[in-house]
BALOBA-1460 file (C-alpha; in Angstrom, 3 decimals):
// residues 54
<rec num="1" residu="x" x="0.000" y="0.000" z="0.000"/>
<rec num="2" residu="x" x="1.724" y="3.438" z="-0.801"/>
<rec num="3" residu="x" x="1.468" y="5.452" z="2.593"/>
<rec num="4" residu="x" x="0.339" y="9.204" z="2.125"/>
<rec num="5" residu="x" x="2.519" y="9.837" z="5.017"/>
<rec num="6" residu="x" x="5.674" y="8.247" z="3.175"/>
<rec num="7" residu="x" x="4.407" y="10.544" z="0.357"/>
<rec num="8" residu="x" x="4.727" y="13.462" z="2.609"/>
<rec num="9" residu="x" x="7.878" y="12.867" z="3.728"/>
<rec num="10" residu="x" x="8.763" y="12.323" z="0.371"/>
<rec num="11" residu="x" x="7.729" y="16.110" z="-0.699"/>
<rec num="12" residu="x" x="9.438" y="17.379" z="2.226"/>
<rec num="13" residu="x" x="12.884" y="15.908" z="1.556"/>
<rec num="14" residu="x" x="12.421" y="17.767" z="-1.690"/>
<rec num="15" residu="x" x="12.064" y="20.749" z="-0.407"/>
<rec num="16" residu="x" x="14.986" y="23.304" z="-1.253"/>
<rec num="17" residu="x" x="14.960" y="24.694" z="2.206"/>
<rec num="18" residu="x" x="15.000" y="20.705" z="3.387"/>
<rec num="19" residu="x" x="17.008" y="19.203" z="1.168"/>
<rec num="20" residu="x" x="18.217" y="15.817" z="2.362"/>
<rec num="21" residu="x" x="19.194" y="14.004" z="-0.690"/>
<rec num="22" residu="x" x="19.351" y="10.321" z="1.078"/>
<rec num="23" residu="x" x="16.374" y="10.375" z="2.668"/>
<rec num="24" residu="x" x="14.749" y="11.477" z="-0.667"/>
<rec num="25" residu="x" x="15.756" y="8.976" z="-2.300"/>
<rec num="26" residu="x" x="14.611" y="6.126" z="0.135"/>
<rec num="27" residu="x" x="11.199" y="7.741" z="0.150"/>
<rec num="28" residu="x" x="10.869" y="7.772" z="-3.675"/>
<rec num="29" residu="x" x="11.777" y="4.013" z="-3.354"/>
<rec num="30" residu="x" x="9.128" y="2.942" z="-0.995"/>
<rec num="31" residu="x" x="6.769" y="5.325" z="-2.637"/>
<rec num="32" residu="x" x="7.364" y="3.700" z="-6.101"/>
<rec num="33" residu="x" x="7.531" y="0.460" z="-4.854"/>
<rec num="34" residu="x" x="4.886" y="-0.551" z="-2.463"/>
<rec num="35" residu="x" x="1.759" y="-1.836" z="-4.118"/>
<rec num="36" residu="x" x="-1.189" y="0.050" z="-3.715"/>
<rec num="37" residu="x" x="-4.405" y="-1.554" z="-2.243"/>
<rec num="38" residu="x" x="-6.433" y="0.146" z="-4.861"/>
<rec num="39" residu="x" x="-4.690" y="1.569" z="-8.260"/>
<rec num="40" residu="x" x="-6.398" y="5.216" z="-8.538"/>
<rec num="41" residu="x" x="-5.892" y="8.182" z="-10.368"/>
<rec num="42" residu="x" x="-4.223" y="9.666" z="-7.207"/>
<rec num="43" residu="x" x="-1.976" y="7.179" z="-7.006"/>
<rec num="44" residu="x" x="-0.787" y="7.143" z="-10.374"/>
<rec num="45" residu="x" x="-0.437" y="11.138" z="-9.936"/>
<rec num="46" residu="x" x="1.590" y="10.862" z="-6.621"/>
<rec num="47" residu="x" x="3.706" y="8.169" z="-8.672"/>
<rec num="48" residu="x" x="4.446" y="10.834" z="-12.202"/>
<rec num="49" residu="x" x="5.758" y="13.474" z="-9.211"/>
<rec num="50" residu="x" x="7.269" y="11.790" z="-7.807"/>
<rec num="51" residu="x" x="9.716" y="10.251" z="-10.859"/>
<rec num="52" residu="x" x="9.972" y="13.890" z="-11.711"/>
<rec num="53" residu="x" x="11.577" y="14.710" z="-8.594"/>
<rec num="54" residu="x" x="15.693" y="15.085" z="-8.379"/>
């Protein structure tokens, strides 16, 4: 199941004023990797942002 709060964190690390590049890394991981109970047209938008994050 993708976790909204693992999504949050996720938005966070990227964050110029938080930047911590580890972290956002490992959160783009488990957010692209867990399997979602229900495949939705959130989820599929939380996934695009987050590939297109650096």
């Amino acid at each position: 199941m993708v976790d909204s709060k693992m999504y949050f964190y996720e938005r966070i690390y990227a964050l110029s004023d938080y930047r911590h590049p580890d972290k956002l890394e490992e959160m783009k991981r488990i957010v692209l990797t867990k399997e979602p109970k229900v495949m939705s047209t959130a989820i599929r938008e939380m996934h695009e942002e987050v590939e297109k994050l650096e």
